[in-house]
KEPAKOL-803808 format. One record per atom (N, C-alpha, C, O): residue in one letter; x, y negated, z. Coordinates in steps of 0.2 Angstrom, whole numbers, plus 5000, padded with zeros to 4 digits. Layout:
<atoms>
AXYZ
...
</atoms>
This chain:
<atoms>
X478445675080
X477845665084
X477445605082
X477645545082
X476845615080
X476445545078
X476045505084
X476445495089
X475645475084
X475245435089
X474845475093
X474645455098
X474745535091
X474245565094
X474545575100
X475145575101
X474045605107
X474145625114
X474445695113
X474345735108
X474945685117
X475645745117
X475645775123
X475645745128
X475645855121
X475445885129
X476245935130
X476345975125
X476545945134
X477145995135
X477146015142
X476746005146
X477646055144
X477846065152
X478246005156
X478145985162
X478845995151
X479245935152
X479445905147
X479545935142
X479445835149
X479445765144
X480245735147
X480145685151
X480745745145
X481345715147
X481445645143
X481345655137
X481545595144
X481845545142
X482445535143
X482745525149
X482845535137
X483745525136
X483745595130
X483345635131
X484145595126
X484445645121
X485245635123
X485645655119
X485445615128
X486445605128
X486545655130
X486045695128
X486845695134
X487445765135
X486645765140
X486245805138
X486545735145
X486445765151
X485545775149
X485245825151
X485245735145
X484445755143
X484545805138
X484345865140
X484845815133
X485045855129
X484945915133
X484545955132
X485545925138
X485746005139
X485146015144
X485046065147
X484745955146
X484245975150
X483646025145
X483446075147
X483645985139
X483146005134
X483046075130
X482646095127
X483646095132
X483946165126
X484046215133
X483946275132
X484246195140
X484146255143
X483246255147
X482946295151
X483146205146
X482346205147
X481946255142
X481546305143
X482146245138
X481646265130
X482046345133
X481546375135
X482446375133
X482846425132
X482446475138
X482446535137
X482246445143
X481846455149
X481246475147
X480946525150
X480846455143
X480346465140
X479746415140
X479246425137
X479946355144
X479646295145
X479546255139
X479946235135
X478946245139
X479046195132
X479146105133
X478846065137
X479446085128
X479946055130
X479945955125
X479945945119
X479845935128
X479745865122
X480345815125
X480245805131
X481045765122
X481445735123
X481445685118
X481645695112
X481245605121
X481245575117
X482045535121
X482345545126
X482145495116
X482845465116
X482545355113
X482045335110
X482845325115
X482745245112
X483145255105
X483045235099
X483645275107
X484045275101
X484145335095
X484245395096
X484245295088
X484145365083
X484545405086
X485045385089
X484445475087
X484545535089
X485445555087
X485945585090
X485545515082
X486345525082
X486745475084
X487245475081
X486545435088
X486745395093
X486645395100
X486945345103
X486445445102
X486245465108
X486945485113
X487445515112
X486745445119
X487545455122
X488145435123
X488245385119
X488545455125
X489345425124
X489645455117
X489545515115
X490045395115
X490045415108
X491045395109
X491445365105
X491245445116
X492045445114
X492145505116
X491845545116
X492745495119
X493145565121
X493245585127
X493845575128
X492945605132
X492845645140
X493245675142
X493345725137
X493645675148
X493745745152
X493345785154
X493045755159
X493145845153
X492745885158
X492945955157
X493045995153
X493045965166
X493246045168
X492846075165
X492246065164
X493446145162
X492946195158
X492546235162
X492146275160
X492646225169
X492046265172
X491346235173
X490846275171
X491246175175
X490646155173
X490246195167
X489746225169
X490446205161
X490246225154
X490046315158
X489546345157
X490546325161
X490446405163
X489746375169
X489246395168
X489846355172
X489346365175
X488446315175
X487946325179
X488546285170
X487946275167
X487646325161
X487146325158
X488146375159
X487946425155
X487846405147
X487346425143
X488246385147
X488346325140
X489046325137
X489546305140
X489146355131
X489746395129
X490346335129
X490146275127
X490946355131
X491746295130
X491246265123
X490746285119
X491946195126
X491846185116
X492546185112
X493046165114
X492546205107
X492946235103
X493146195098
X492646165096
X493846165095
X494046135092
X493346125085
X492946175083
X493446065083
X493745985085
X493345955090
X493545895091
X492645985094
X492345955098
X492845945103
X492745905107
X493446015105
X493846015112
X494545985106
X494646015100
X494845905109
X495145895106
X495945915110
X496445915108
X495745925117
X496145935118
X496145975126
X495745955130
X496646025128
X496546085135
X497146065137
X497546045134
X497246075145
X497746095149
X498446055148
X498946085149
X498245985146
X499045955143
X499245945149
X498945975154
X499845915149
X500145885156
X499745815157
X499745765153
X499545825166
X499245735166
X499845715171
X500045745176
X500045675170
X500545635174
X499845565177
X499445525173
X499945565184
X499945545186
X500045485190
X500045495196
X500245415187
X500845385189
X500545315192
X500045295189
X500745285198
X500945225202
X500945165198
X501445155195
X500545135199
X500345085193
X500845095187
X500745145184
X501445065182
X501745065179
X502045105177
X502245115171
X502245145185
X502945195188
X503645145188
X503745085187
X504045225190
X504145285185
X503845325192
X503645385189
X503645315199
X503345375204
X502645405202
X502145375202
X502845465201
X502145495198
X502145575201
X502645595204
X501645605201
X501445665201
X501245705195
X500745685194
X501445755192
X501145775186
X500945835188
X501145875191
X500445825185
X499745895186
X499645965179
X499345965174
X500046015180
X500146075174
X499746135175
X499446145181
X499746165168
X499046235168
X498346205173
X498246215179
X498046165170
X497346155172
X496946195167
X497146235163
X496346165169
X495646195162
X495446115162
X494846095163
X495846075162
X495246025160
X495245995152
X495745985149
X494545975149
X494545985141
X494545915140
X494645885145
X494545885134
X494545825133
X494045855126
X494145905122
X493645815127
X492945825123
X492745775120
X492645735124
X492645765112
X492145725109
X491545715109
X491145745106
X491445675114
X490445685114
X490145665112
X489545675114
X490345645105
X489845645097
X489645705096
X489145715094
X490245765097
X490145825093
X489645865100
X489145905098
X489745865105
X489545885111
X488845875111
X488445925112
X488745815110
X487945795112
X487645815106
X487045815107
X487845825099
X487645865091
X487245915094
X486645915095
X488045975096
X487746015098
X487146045103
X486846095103
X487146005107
X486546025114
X486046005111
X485546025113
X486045955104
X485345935102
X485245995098
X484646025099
X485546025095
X485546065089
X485246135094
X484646165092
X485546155100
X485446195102
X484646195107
X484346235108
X484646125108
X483746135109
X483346115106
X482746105108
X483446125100
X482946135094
X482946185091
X482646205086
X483546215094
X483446315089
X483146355094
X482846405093
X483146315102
X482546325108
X482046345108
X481846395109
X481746275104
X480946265103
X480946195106
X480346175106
X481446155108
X481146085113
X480846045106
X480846075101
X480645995106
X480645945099
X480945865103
X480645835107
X481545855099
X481745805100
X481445745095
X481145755090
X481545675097
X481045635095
X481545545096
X481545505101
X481945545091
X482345465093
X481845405091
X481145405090
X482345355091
X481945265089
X481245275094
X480745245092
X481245335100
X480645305104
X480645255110
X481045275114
X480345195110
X480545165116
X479945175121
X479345175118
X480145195130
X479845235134
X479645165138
X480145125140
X479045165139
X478445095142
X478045105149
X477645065151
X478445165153
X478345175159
X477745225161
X477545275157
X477545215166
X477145285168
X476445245169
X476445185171
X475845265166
X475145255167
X474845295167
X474945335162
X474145305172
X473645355172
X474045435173
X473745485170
X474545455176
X474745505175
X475245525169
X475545575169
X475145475165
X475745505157
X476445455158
X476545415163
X476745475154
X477245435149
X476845405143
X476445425140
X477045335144
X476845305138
X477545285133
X478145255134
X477345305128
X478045275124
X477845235116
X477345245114
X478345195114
X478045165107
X477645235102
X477145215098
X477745295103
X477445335098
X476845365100
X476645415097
X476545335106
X475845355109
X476145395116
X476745405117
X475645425120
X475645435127
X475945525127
X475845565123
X476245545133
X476445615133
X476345635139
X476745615143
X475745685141
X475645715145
X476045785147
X476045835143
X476445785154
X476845845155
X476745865162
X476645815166
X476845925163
X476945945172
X477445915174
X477345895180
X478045895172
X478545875174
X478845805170
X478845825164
X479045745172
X479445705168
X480145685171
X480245645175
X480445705167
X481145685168
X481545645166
X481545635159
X482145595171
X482245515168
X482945545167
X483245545173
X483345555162
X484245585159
X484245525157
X484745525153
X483845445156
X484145385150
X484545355156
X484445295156
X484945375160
X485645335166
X485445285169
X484845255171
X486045255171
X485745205178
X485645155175
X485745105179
X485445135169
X484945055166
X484245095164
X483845055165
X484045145163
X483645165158
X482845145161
X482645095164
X482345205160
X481945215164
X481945195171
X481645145174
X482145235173
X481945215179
X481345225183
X481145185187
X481145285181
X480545325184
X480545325191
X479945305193
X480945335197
X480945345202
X481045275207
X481145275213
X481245215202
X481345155207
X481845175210
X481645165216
X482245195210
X482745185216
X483145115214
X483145095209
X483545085222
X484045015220
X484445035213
X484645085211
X484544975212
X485044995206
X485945005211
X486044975216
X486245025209
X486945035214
X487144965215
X486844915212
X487744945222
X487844875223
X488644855216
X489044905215
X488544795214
X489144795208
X489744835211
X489944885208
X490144835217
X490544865221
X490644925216
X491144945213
X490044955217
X489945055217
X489745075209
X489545125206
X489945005205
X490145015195
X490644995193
X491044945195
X490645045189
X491445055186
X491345035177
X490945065173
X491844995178
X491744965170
X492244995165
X492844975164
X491945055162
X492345105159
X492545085152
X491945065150
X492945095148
X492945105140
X493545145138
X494045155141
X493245165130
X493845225128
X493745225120
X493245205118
X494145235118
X494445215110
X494945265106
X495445275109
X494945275102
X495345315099
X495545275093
X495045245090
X496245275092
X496445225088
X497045265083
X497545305085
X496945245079
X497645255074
X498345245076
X498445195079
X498745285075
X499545285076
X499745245068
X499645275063
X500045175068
X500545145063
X501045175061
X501245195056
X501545165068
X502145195067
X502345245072
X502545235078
X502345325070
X502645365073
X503345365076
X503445415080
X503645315076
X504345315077
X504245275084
X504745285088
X503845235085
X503745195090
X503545215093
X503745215099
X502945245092
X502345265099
X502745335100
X502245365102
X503445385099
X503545415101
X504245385105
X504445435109
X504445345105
X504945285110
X504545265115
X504845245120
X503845265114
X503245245120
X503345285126
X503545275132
X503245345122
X503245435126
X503945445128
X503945495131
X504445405127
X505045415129
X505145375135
X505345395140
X505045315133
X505245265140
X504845295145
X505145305150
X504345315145
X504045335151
X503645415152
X503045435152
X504345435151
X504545505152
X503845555151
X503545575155
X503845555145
X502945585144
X503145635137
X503545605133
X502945685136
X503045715130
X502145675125
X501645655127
X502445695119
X501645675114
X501245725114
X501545775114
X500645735115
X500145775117
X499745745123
X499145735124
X500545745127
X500045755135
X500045675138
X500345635135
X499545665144
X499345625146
X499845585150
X500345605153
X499645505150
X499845455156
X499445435157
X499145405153
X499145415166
X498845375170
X499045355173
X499345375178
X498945285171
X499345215175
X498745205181
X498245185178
X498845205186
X498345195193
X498845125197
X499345105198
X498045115198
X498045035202
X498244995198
X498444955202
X498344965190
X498344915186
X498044855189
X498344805191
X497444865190
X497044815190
X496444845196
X495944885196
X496744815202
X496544845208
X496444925210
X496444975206
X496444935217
X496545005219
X496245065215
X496545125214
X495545045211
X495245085208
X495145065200
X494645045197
X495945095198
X495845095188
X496245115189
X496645115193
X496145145182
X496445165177
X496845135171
X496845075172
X497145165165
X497445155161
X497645225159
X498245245162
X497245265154
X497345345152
X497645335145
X497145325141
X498145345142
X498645365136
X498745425134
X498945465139
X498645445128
X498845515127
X498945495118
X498445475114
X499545505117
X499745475109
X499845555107
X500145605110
X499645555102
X499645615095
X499945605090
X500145545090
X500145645085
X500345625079
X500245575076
X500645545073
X499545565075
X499045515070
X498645465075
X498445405073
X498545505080
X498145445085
X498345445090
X498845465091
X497845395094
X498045395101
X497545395104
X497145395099
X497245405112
X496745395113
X496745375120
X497145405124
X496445345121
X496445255129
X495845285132
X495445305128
X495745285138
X495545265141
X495545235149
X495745265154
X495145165149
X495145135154
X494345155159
X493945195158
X494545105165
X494045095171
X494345055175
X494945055176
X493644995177
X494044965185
X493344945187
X492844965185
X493444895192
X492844865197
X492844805194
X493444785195
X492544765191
X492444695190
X492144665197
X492444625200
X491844675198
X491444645204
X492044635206
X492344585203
X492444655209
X493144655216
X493544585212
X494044555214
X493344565205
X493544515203
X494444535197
X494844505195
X494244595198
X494744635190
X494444645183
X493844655182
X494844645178
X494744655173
X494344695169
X494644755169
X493844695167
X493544765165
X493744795162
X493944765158
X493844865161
X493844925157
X494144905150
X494744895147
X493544885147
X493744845140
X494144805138
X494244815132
X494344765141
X494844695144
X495444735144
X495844725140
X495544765148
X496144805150
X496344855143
X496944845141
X495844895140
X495944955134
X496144895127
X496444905122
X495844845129
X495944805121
X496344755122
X496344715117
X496844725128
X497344695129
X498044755127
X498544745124
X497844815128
X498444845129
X498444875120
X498944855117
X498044905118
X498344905112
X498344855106
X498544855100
X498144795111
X498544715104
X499344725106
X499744695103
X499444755112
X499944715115
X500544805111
X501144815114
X500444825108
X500644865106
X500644885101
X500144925099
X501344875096
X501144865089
X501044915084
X500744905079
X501344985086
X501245045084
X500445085084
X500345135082
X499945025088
X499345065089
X498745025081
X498544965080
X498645075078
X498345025073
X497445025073
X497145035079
X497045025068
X496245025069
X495845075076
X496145125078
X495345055079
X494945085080
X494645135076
X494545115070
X494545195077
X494045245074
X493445245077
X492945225075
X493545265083
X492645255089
X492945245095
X493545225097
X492345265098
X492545245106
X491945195108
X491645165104
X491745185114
X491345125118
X491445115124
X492045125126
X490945085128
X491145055135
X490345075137
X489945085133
X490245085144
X489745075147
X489945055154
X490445035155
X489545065158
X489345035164
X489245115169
X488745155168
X489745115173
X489545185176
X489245185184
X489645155188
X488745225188
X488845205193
X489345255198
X489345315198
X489545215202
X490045285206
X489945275213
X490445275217
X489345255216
X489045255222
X488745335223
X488445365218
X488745365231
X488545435230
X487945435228
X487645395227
X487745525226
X487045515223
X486545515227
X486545535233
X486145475224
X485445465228
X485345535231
X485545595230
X484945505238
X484845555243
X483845595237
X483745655239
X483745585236
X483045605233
X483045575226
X483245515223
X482845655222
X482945665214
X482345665213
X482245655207
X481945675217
X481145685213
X480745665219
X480845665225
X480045635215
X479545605219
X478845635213
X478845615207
X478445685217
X477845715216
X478145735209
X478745755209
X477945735202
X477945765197
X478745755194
X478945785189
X479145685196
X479545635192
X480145635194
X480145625200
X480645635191
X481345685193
X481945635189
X481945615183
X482445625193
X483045575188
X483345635187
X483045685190
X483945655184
X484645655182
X484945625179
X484845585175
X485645655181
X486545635178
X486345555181
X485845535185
X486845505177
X486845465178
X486345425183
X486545385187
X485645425181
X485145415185
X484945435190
X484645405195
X485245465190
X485145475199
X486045505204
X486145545209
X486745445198
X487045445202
X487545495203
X488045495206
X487345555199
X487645615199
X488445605196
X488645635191
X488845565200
X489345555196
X490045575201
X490145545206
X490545605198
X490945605204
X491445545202
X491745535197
X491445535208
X491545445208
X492345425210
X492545365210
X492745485211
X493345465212
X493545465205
X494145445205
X493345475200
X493745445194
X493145435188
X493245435182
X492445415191
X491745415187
X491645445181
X491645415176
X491645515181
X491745595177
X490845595177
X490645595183
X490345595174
X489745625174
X489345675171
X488845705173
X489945705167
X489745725162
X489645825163
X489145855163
X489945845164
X490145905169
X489745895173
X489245935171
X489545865178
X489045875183
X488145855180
X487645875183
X488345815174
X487545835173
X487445875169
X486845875167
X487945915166
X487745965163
X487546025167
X487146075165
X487946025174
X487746075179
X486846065183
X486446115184
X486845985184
X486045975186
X485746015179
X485446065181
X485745995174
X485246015171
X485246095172
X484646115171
X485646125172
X485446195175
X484946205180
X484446245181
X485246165185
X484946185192
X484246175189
X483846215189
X484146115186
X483446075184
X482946145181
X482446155184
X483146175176
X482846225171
X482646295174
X482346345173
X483246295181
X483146365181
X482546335189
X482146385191
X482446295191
X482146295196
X481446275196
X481146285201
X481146235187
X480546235185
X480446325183
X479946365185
X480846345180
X480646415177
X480346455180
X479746485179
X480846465187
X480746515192
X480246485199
X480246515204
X479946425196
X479146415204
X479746395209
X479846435213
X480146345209
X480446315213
X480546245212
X480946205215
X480146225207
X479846145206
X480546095207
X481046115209
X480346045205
X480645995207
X480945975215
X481345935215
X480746005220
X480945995224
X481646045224
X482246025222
X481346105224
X482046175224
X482546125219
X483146145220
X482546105216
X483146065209
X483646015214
X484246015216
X483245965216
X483545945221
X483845975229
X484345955232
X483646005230
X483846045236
X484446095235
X484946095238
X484346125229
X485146145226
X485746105223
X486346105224
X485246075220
X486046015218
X486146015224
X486346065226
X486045975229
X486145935235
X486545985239
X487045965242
X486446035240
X486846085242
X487546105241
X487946095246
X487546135233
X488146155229
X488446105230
X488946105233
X488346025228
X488745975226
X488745905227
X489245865225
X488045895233
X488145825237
X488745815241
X489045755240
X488945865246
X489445855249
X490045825246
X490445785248
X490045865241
X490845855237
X490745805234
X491245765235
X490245785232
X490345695226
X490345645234
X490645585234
X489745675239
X489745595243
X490245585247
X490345525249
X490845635249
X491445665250
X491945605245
X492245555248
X491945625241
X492245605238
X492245515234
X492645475231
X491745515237
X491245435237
X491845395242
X492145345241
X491845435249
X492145395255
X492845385249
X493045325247
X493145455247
X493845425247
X494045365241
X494545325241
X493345375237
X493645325230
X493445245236
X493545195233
X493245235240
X492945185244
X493845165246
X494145115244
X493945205249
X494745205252
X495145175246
X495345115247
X495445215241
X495545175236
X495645125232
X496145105228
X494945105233
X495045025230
X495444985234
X495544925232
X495745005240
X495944945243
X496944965242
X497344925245
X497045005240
X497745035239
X497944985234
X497544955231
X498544975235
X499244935229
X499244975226
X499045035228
X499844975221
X500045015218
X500845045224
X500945105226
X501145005225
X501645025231
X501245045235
X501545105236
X500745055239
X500545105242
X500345165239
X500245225242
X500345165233
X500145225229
X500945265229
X501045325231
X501445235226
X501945255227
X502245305232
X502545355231
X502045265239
X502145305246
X501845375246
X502045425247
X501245365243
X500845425245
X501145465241
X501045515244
X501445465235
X501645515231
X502345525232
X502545575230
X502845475236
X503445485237
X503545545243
X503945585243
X503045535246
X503045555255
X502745635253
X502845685257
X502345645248
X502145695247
X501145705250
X500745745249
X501145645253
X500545655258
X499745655249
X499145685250
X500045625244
X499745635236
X500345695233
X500945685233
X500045755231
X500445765227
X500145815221
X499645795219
X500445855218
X500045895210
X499445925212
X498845905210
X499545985218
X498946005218
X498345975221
X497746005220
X498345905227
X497845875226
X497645825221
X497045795221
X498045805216
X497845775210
X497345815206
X496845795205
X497445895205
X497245925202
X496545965205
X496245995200
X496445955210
X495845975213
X495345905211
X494745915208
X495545855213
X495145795210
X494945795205
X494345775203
X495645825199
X495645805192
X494845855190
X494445855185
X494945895195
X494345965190
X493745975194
X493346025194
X493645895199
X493045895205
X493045945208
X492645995207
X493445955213
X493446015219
X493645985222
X494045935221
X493545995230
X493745985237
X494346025238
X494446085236
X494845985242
X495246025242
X495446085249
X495446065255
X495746155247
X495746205252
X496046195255
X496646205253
X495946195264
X496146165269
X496746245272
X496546265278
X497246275270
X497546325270
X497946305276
X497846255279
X498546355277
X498746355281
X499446305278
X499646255282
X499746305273
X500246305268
X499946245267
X500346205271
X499446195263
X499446135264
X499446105270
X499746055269
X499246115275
X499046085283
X499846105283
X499746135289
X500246115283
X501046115286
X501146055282
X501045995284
X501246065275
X501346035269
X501345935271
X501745895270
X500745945274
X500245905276
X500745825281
X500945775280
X500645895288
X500945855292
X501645845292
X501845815297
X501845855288
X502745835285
X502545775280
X502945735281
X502345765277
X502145705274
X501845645276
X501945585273
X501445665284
X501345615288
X501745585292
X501845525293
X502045625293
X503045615298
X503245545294
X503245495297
X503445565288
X503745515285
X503245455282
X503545395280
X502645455282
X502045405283
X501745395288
X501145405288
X502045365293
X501345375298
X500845335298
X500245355297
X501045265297
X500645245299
X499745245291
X499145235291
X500045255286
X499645295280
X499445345283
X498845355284
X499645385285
X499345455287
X498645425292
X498145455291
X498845375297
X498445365301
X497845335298
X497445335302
X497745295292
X497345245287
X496945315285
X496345305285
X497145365284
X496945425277
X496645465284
X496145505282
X496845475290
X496445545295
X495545525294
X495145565292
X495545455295
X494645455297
X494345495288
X493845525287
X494645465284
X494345485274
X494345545277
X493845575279
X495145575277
X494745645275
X494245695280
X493945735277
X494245665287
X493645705291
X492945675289
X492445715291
X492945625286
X492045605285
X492045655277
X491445675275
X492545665272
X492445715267
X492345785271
X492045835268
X492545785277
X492345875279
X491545855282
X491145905282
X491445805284
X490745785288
X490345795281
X489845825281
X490645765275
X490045755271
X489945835270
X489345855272
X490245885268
X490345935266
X489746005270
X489546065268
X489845955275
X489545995281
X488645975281
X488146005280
X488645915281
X487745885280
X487645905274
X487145945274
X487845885269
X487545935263
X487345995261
X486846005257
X487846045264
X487546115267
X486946125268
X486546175266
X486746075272
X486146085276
X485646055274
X485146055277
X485546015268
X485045965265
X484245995268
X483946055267
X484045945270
X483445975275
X482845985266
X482945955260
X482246025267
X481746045262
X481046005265
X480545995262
X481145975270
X480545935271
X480645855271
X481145825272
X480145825269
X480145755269
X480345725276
X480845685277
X479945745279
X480345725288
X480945735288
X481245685289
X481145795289
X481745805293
X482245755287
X482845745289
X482045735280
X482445685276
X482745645276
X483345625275
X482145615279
X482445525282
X482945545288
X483445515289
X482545595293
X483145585300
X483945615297
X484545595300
X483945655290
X484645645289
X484945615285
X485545615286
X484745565281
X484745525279
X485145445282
X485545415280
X484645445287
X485045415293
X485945435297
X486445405299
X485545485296
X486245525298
X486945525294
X487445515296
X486845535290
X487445535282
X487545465283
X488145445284
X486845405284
X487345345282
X487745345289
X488345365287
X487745335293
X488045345300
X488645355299
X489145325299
X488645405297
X489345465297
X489745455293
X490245485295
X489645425286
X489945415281
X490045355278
X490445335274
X489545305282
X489745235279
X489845215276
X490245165276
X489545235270
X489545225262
X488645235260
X488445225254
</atoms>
């Protein structure tokens, strides 16, 4: 793209997972297509290793990823009580562990066999006279779309989230030194090599500590709240493998800044539209974004294509999936305030156990049967007075469930729900 005036359909700014697969199911639609990125193009995005349910991928129409981009399917996740040994482990899922160096390759790859034109090293100078302006001259489009996350653009001004509602993530894949050691690792706390440990509540109600040791590698990842006055993400992933003699070099991996405040009530204003991270789109009980904005950008592409504009894009995300993340908003809210001993309870009593680990693990609400509701209040008996801390969570997650259904299509009736949701949800 030279200096000259640039004319398209839509002008996305971000090239990572979530502009990317904006750009390649947009181009695919027929829409013609311009994404520029600040960063050379093979820098774009998170550059470690993700979890993400394989249905997302089914349902943004966007093929699995298949070795070496899927490094890893379906292991076992034990999920354990800060240190343990009380734990829940979670078997037969679909959830992938994905390289998102290779992932965000191919979504670039695949929207330029589209027709979109990808464009790095552009930095984006805000909105004038109706264009994008960026270092490589101005870009005129019916639609502009902001995928650069919650520092980037910032097209639509919304607050930035409060520190509370960020999560200081990082993740690294490191070299195995001594196979004999890091397999006594997996031993002392009862874990086979391949599959997964999460250490929960380390460092306040809301972290992690994810281990999964391989033959030749290992691969970490953390998260927590700094604000709350805990260790960040980073801090936590690079104390634990100093402190562990069999883990040796980094290969890759990074840290970012995530927000896990629910998503904004409004995605778009007149022609200018956020996704993924940018507008929030994160399911925030364990700050997964990835999956879900790979799902927005469908709704995005299929809702320019088919004369359902940017509002229809909002109005279905909002639909299929506000309830469920601001749902789940309340309970990661709840959680921050758990020890690890009360995590213990929850998993001993049963009131936590695999199958609602596993619903969380793959972003689903979980199904209110008849079999869990016995299950249920047998676990309350022996919890009461937690059962009674946990009654009001989980009915404002049916409240959220229910006002999202309903996401009103006019500006009016917005704000009066808007008011409403905060009301009822108080988050």
């Amino acid at each position: 793209m030279s200096q000259t005036f640039r004319t398209a359909d839509v002008a996305i700014i971000g090239a990572g997972t979530t502009g990317a697969a904006a750009a390649m199911l947009c181009a695919r639609r027929g829409l013609e297509t311009v994404c520029v990125e600040r960063r050379d193009l093979t820098e774009a995005g998170a550059r470690w290793v993700n979890g993400v349910p394989a249905s997302f991928f089914d349902r943004a129409g966007i093929a699995r990823p298949e070795a070496p981009e899927r490094m890893a399917m379906g292991v076992d996740f034990h999920l354990v009580a800060g240190w343990g040994p009380e734990r829940v482990v979670v078997r037969d899922h679909e959830l992938m562990e994905v390289d998102m160096r290779l992932l965000v390759e191919r979504l670039q790859r695949g929207a330029r066999d589209a027709g979109a034109e990808l464009v790095g090293s552009t930095r984006v100078e805000g909105m004038a006279d109706g264009h994008l302006q960026t270092s490589r001259g101005p870009i005129e489009a019916r639609w502009y779309i902001d995928a650069s996350g919650m520092t980037g653009a910032r097209l639509l001004g919304h607050p930035a989230p409060a520190p509370r509602d960020i999560c200081a993530a990082a993740q690294a894949v490191h070299t195995v030194t001594d196979t004999a050691a890091a397999r006594r690792f997996c031993e002392e706390h009862d874990v086979s090599p391949g599959h997964t440990l999460c250490f929960t509540g380390i460092e306040g109600g809301y972290s992690i500590l994810n281990v999964r040791v391989d033959d030749d590698h290992v691969s970490l990842l953390t998260g927590s709240i700094p604000a709350e006055g805990h260790r960040s993400g980073h801090a936590i992933l690079q104390e634990f493998a100093a402190a562990q003699p069999w883990i040796g070099e980094r290969q890759f991996g990074g840290s970012r800044a995530i927000p896990i405040r629910r998503p904004y009530a409004r995605f778009h204003e007149g022609n200018r539209a956020v996704i993924g991270d940018a507008a929030c789109q994160v399911f925030s009980a364990h700050g997964s974004g990835i999956g879900p904005g790979l799902v927005a950008a469908r709704f995005l592409a299929d809702a320019l294509a088919e004369g359902r504009g940017l509002a229809g894009y909002t109005r279905d995300w909002q639909r299929h999936f506000g309830g469920l993340f601001a749902g789940y908003t309340v309970f990661r809210r709840f959680s921050q305030t758990l020890s690890p001993e009360v995590l213990e309870t929850l998993m001993r009593t049963g009131l936590m156990d695999a199958e609602m680990a596993a619903q969380g693990l793959l972003q689903q609400m979980p199904s209110p049967d008849l079999d869990l509701i016995a299950s249920k209040l047998k676990a309350a008996a022996r919890a009461p007075r937690l059962a009674l801390q946990l009654t009001p969570v989980l009915a404002k997650m049916g409240a959220a469930q229910l006002l999202y259904a309903g996401y009103p299509a006019s500006e009016t009736r917005r704000t009066q729900w808007r008011r409403l949701v905060d009301v009822v949800l108080g988050i």
